[in-house]
N, C-alpha and C positions, 0 to 999 in steps of 0.2 A: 070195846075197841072202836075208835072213829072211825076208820077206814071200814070196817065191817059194817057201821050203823050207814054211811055216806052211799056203798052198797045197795044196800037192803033200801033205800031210801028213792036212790036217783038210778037205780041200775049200771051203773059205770065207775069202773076204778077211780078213787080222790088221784089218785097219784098220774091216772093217766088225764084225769081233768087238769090238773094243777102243772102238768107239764106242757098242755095245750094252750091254757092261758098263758103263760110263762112262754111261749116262743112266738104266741101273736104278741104280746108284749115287747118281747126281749130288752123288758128291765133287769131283770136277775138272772141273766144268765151270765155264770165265768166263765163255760169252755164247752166245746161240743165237741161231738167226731162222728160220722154216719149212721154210729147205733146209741152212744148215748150223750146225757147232756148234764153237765154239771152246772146246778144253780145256790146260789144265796137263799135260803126258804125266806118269807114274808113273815115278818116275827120271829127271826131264830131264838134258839133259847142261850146259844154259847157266841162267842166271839169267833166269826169263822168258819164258822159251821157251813159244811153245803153236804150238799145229796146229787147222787149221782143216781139220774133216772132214764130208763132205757126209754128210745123212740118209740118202740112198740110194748103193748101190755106182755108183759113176763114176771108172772107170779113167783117163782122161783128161780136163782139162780142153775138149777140144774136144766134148765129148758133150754136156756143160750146155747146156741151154736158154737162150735169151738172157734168161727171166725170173732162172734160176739165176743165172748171171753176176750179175747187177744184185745178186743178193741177195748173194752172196760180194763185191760192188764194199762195198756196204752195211758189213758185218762185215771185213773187211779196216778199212774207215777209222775202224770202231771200234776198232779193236784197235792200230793204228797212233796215232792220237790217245791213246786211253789209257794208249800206251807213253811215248809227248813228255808227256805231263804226268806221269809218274810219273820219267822222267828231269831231266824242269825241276824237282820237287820234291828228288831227289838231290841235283840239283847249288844247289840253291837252302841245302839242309841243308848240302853242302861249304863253301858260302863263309861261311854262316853260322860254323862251328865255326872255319875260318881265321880271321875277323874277331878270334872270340874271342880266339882264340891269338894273334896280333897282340896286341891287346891288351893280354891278361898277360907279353906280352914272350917268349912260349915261342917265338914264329919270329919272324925278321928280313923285310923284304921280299922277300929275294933269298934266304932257305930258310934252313936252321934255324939259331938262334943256336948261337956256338961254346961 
């Protein structure tokens, strides 16, 4: 496990290094709020992808405070709403460019003309 070898290595969480560079930076950050901060990771692996990492080291969710919670409840449903509207916009642009294409005749109803 990287985080674990990163550890054992440098003595400090990857994720609480990576959250320190990331807000001297604040190249990749999308959203914050007093306890945590959602970022773009540096090489995602998906389209979209982010991670929502708390201010302070918190190995486990069950250590958060119930005000934390509330605050990660918070930032989750931002992030989650901003993903549905950026997917309904996607798919809002797909149908549009099919209409097109309909259309000018380049596709059939039932997939592309012969």
């Amino acid at each position: 496990d990287g985080a674990r070898r990163h550890f054992e290595q440098e003595g400090r969480c990857v994720f609480c290094d990576i959250l320190r560079q990331e807000i001297e930076g604040h190249t990749r950050i999308v959203d914050e709020n007093e306890a945590f901060v959602r970022l773009a990771p540096f090489a995602s692996r998906f389209p979209y992808e982010s991670w929502i990492l708390p201010r302070i080291h918190a190995p486990r969710f069950e250590t958060l405070s119930d005000d934390d919670l509330q605050k990660l409840g918070h930032i989750l449903h931002r992030t989650l709403r901003r993903l549905d509207l950026t997917a309904r916009s996607l798919f809002a642009l797909i149908g549009q460019a099919r209409a097109r294409a309909q259309r000018s005749g380049a596709i059939v109803a039932r997939g592309l003309a012969p």
